[in-house]
C-alpha positions in Angstrom: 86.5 38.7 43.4 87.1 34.7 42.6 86.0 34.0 39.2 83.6 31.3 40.7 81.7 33.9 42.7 82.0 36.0 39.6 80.6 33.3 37.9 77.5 32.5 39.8 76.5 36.2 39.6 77.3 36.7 43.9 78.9 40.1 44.5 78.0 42.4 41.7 74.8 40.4 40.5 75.3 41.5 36.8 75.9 38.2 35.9 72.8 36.9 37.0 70.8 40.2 35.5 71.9 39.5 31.7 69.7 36.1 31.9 72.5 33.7 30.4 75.4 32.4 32.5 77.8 29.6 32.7 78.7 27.9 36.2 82.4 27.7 36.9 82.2 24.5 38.2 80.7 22.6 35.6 79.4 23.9 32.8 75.8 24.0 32.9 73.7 26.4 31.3 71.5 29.4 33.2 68.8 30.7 31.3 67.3 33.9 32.8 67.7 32.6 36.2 66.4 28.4 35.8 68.8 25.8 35.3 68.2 24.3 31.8 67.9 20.8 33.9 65.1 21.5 35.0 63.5 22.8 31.6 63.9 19.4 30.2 60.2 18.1 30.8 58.2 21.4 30.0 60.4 21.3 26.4 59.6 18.0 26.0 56.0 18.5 26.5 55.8 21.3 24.5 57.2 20.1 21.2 54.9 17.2 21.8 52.0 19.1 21.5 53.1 21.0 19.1 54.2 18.0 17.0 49.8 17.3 17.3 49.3 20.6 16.5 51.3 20.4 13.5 49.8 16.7 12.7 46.5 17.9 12.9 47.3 21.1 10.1 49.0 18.9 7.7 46.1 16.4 7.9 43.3 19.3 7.5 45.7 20.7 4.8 46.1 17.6 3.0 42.2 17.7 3.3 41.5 13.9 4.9 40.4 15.6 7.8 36.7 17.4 6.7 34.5 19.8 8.8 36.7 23.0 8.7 37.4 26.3 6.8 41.3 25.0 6.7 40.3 21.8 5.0 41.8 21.3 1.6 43.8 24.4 2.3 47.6 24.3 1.5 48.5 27.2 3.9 47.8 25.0 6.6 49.6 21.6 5.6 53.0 24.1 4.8 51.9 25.7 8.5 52.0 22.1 10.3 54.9 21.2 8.7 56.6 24.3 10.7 54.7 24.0 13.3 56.0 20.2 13.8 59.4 21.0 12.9 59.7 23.0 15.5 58.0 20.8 18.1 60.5 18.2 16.8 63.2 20.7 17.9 62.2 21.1 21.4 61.8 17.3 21.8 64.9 16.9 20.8 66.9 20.1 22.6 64.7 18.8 25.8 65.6 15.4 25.6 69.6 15.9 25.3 71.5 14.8 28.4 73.9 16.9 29.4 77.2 15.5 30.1 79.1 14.7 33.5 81.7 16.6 35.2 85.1 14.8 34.5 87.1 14.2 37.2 
């Protein structure tokens, strides 16, 4: 079998069963079956709300914002700070362009 059908998991379809594989054209990731190209926006989105989620904690943590049982509560600034970390992740994994084929 050519290594590009091998490649795009056509003939024995493991390739395309283990969730991670590498076109032999160009390399662009496959993550369980979706093209990471097209994961771009729903990362993006995601660490943005987590990044709120995470702004909200450290606020309620740092106890400025009042009204809550986490108010004043360190647990949940050290929480947000995660909690935004990661979000910053994913905006920034999300937002990476991937490069062009050379010629």
């Amino acid at each position: 079998m050519p290594f590009a059908e091998a490649a795009h998991g056509v003939g024995r379809g493991t390739d395309a069963d283990r969730g991670l594989r590498v076109s032999a054209t160009f390399p662009q990731i496959y993550l369980f079956g979706l093209e990471m190209e097209n994961m771009r926006w729903p990362l993006i989105i995601a660490g943005i709300v987590l990044d709120l989620l995470g702004i909200i904690w450290i606020l309620q943590g740092l106890n400025v914002l009042l009204g809550s049982p986490m108010s004043g509560d360190p647990v949940w600034f050290v929480a947000g700070l995660v909690v935004s970390a990661i979000g910053v992740l994913l905006i920034v994994f999300g937002s990476r362009r991937t490069r062009e084929p050379s010629a």
